[in-house]
C-alpha positions in Angstrom: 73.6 -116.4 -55.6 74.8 -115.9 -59.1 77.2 -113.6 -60.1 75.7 -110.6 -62.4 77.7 -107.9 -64.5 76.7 -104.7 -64.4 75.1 -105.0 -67.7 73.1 -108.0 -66.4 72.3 -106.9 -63.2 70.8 -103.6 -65.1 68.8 -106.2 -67.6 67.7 -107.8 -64.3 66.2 -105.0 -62.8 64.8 -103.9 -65.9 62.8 -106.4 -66.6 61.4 -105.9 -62.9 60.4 -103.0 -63.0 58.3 -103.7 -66.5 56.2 -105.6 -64.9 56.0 -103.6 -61.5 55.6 -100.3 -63.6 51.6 -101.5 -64.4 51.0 -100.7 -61.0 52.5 -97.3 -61.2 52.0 -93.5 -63.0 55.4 -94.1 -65.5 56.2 -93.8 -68.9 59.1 -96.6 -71.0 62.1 -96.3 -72.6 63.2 -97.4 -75.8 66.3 -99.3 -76.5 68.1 -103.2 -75.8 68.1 -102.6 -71.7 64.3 -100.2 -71.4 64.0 -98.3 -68.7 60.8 -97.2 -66.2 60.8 -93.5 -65.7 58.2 -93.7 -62.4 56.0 -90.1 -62.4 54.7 -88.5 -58.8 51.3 -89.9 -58.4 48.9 -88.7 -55.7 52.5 -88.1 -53.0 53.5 -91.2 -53.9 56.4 -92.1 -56.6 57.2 -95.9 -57.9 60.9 -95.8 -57.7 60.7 -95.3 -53.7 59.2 -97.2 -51.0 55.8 -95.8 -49.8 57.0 -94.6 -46.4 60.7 -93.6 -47.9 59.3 -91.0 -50.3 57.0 -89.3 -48.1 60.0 -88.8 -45.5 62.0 -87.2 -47.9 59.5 -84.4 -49.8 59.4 -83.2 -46.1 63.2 -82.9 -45.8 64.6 -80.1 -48.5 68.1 -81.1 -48.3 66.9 -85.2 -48.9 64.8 -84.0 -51.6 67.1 -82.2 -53.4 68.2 -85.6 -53.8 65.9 -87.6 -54.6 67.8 -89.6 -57.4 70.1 -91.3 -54.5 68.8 -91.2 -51.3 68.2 -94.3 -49.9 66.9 -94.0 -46.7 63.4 -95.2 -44.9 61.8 -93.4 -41.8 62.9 -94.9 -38.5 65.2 -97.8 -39.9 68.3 -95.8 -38.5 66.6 -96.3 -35.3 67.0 -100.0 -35.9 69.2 -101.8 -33.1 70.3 -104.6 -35.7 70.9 -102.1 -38.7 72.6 -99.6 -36.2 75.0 -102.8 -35.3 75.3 -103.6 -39.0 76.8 -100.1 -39.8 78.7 -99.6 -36.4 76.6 -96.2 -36.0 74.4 -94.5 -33.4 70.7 -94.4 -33.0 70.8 -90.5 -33.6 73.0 -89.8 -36.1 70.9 -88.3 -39.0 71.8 -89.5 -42.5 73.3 -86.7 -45.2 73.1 -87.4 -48.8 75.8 -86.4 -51.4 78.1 -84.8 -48.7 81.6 -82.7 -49.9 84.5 -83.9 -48.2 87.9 -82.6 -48.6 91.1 -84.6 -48.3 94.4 -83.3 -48.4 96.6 -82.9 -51.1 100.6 -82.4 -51.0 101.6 -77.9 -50.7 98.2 -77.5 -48.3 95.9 -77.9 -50.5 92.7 -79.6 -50.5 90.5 -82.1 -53.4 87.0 -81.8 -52.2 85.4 -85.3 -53.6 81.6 -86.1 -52.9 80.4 -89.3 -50.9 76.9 -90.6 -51.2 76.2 -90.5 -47.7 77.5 -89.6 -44.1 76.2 -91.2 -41.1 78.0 -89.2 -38.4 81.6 -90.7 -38.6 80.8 -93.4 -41.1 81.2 -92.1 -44.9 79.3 -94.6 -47.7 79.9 -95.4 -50.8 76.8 -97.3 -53.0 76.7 -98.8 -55.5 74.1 -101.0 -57.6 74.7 -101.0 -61.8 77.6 -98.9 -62.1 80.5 -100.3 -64.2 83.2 -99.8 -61.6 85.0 -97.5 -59.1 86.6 -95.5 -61.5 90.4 -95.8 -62.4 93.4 -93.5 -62.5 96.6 -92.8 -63.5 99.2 -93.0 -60.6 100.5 -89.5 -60.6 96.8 -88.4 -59.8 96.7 -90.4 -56.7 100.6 -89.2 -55.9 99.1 -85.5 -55.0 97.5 -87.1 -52.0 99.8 -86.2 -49.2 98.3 -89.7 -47.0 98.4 -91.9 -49.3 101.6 -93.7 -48.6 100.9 -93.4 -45.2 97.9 -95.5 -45.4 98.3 -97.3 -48.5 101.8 -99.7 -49.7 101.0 -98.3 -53.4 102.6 -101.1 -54.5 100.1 -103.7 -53.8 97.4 -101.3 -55.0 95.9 -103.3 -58.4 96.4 -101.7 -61.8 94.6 -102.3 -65.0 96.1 -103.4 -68.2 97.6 -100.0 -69.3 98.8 -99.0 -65.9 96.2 -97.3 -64.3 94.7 -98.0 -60.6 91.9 -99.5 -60.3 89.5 -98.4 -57.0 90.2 -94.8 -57.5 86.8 -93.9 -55.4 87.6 -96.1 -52.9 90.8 -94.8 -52.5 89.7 -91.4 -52.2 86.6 -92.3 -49.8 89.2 -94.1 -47.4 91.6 -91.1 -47.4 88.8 -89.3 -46.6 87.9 -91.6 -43.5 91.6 -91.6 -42.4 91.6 -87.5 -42.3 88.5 -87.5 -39.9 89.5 -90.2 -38.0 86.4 -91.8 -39.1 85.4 -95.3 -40.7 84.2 -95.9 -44.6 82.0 -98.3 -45.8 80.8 -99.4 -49.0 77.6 -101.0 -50.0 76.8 -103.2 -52.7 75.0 -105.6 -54.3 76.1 -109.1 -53.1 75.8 -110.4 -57.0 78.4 -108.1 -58.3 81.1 -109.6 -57.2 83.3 -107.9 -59.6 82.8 -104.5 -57.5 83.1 -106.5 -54.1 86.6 -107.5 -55.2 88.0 -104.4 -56.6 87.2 -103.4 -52.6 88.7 -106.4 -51.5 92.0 -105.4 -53.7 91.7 -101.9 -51.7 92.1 -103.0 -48.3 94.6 -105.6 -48.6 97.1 -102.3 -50.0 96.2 -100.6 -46.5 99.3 -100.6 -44.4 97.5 -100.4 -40.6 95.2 -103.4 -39.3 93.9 -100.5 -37.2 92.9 -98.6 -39.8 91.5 -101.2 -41.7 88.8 -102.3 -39.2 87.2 -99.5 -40.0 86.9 -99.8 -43.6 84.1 -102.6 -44.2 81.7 -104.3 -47.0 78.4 -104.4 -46.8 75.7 -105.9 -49.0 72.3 -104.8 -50.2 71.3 -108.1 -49.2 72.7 -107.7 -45.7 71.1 -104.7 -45.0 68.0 -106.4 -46.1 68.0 -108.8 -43.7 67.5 -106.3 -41.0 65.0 -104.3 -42.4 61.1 -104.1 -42.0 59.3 -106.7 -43.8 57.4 -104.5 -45.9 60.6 -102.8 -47.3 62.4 -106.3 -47.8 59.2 -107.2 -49.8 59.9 -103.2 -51.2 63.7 -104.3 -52.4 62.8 -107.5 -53.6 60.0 -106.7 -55.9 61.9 -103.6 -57.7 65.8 -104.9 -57.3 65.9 -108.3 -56.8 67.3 -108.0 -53.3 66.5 -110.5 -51.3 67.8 -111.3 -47.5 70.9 -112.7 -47.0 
C-alpha cells in the first residue's frame, strides 16, 4: 500500500467521489482539489452509507453530528469488531464527547474527542495535516503529564514545538478515567501513524501503554459487512487489510 500525504490522499478521494457523485443529488466545487457537496435525497445522503444515515436522523444527539459520525447500525454488535476495539457489545457510541483533564492548581482543560465507546476514547483521522503541535509550556500545565510521559523523548519540530499535541491530550485523558485511547487512521498515511508511534514510545508505564493502540481504516474494514466494505471502498479508497 502506498504511502499518501494528506494532500494526496484528499486528491484521491476527490477524484472518487467525482465519479461516484453521478449517482447522487450533489453539487461541485471549484478549485485544484474539487470537492462533492452530497444533498439529502429521498432519506438518503451520498456521503453516508445507506443503512448509516438512516440510523443517525433517528438519533438527535448523532445527528447533530452528522459531519463526523462514523458509525453503522449493528456493527458494534460485531464479535470481531468488538475484539478489534477491546469494547463491549452494549456500549453505545457518543460522538464529539467533552472530556476534562487536569491541569496543575485544580483546574481542569475540557478538550473534545471524536468518539467514546464506554471506556475507550477515539481519535480519527482521514485528510487532516497532522495532530496539531505545541509549545512545551502549554503541555507543562498538565499536572499528569510527567507522570505518564518522559517529556524528554516526546518529538519536537524544527522550532521547538511538540509534535502529537492531540494525542497527548487524548492519552491524558485515558489515564484520568482509567480508560484506554485509541486512534484510527488511514493505513496510507503513514506520516500520522508515526507521529502516534513517537507518542507511545515517550509513555513511561508498559501498563499504561497497552491500552493506547493504532488502528486502521483498513483494519476495521476487514471486519465489517460486505456491503459497507464495498461502501468504504467505492467513496475512500479503503479496502481490507
Amino acid at each position: 500500500m502506498d504511502a499518501l500525504s494528506s494532500a494526496g490522499l484528499r486528491r484521491e478521494i476527490s477524484a472518487r467521489n467525482v465519479v461516484r457523485a453521478v449517482g447522487h443529488e450533489h453539487e461541485l466545487t471549484y478549485g485544484e482539489i474539487a470537492s462533492v457537496i452530497y444533498r439529502e435525497d429521498e432519506g438518503t445522503h451520498g456521503n453516508f452509507y445507506a443503512a448509516s444515515y438512516r440510523a443517525i436522523v433517528k438519533r438527535p444527539e448523532w445527528a447533530r453530528r452528522l459531519a463526523k459520525s462514523y458509525c453503522c447500525p449493528r456493527v458494534m454488535e460485531r464479535a470481531e469488531l468488538c475484539s478489534l476495539l477491546g469494547m463491549e457489545r452494549e456500549w453505545v457510541p457518543e460522538f464529539g464527547v467533552r472530556v476534562g483533564v487536569a491541569l496543575h492548581k485544580g483546574h481542569v482543560d475540557r478538550t473534545e474527542v471524536d468518539m467514546r465507546l464506554g471506556e475507550l476514547l477515539v481519535e480519527a483521522k482521514l485528510t487532516e495535516t497532522d495532530f496539531q503541535t505545541a509549545p512545551m509550556r502549554l503541555l507543562e500545565r498538565y499536572f499528569a503529564l510527567e507522570e505518564v510521559f518522559d517529556v524528554d523523548l516526546l518529538r519536537r519540530s524544527g522550532n521547538g514545538r511538540v509534535l502529537g499535541y492531540q494525542l497527548i491530550r487524548g492519552a491524558l485523558a485515558a489515564h484520568e478515567t482509567d480508560g484506554s485511547f485509541a486512534v484510527l487512521c488511514d493505513a496510507r498515511r503513514r506520516d500520522l501513524v508515526e507521529q502516534w508511534f513517537g507518542v507511545m514510545r515517550a509513555v513511561r508505564s508498559l501498563s499504561f501503554g497497552s491500552r493506547l493502540k493504532l488502528l486502521t481504516w483498513q483494519e476495521v474494514a476487514a471486519v465489517l459487512p460486505r456491503g459497507l466494505q464495498r461502501f468504504l471502498a467505492e467513496k475512500y479508497g479503503i479496502t481490507a487489510a
